[in-house]
C-alpha positions as CSV (number, residue, x, y, z in Angstrom):
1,X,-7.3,13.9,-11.9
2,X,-9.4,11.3,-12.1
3,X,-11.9,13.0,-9.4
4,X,-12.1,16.3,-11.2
5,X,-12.5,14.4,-15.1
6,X,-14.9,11.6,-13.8
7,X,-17.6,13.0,-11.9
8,X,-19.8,9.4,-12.6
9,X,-17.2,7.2,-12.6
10,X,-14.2,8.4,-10.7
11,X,-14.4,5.5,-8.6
12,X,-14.1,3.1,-11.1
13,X,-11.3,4.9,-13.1
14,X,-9.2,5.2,-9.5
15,X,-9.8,1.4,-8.8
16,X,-8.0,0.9,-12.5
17,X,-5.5,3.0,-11.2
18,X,-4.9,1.5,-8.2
19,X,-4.9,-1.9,-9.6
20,X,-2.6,-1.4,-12.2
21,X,0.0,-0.1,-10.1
22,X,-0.4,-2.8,-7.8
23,X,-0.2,-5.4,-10.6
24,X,2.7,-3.6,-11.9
25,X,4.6,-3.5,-8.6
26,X,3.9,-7.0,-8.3
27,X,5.7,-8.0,-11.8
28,X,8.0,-5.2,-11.6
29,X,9.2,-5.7,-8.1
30,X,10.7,-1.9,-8.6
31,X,12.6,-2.1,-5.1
32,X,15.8,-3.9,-4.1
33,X,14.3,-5.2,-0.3
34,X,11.8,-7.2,-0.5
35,X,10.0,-5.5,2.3
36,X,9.8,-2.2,-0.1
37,X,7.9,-4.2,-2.5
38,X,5.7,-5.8,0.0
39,X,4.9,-2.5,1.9
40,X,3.6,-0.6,-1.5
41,X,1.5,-3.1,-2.7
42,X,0.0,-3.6,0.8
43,X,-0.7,0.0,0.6
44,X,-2.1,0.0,-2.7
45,X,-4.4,-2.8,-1.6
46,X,-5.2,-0.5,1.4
47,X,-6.1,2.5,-1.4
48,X,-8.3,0.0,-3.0
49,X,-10.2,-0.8,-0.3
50,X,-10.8,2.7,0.8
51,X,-11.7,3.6,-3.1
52,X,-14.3,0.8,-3.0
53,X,-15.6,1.7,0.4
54,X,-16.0,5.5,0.0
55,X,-19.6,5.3,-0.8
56,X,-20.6,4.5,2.9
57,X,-20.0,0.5,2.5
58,X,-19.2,-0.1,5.9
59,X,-17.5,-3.3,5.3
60,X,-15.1,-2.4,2.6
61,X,-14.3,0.9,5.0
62,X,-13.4,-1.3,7.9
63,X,-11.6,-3.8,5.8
64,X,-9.4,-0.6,4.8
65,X,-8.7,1.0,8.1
66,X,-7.7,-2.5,9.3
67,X,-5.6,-3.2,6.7
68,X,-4.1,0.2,6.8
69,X,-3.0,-0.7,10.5
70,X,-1.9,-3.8,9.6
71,X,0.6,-2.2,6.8
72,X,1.7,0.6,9.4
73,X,2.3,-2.2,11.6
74,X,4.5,-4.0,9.3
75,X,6.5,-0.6,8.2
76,X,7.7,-0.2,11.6
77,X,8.5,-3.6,12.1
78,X,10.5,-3.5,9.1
79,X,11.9,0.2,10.1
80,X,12.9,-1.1,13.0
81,X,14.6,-4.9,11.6
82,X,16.3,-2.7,8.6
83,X,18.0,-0.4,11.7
84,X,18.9,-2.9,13.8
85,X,20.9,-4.6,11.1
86,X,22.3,-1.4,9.8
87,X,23.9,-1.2,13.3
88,X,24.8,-4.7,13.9
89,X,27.0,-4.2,10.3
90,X,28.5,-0.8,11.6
91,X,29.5,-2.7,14.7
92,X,31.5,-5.1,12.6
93,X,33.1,-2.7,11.0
């Protein structure tokens, strides 16, 4: 929306966007694991980056892909810790 409103400052208005859903999944803390929470505001942070860097700053697009591997990285991880537990508790059982 904020594209197709804001042709001057759509990047600004999607920055607000971004950063008050960050802040407010960082109060909020909307999702029982802690991993949920960590991964979306990772991701949002990710967004940021790639909102700020979409006018050819090479730095800011670099800093985004990086961090977008670092939170893929981390969503398997936890993927993969969250199953093996789920398994280890239906072995118990």
């Amino acid at each position: 929306m904020a594209a197709e409103l804001f042709n001057e400052s759509q990047q600004i208005v999607q920055a607000i966007i971004v950063i008050f859903s960050i802040a407010g999944h960082l109060i909020v803390r909307p999702y029982e694991d802690r991993a949920g929470n960590i991964v979306v505001v990772l991701f949002g942070i990710c967004e940021l980056f790639g909102i700020l860097g979409a006018q050819e700053n090479e730095a800011l697009q670099w800093i985004h892909v990086l961090l977008l591997m670092l939170a893929l990285v981390l969503l398997c991880f936890f993927g993969v810790k969250s199953t093996i537990s789920e398994v280890k508790h239906q072995k118990e059982q």
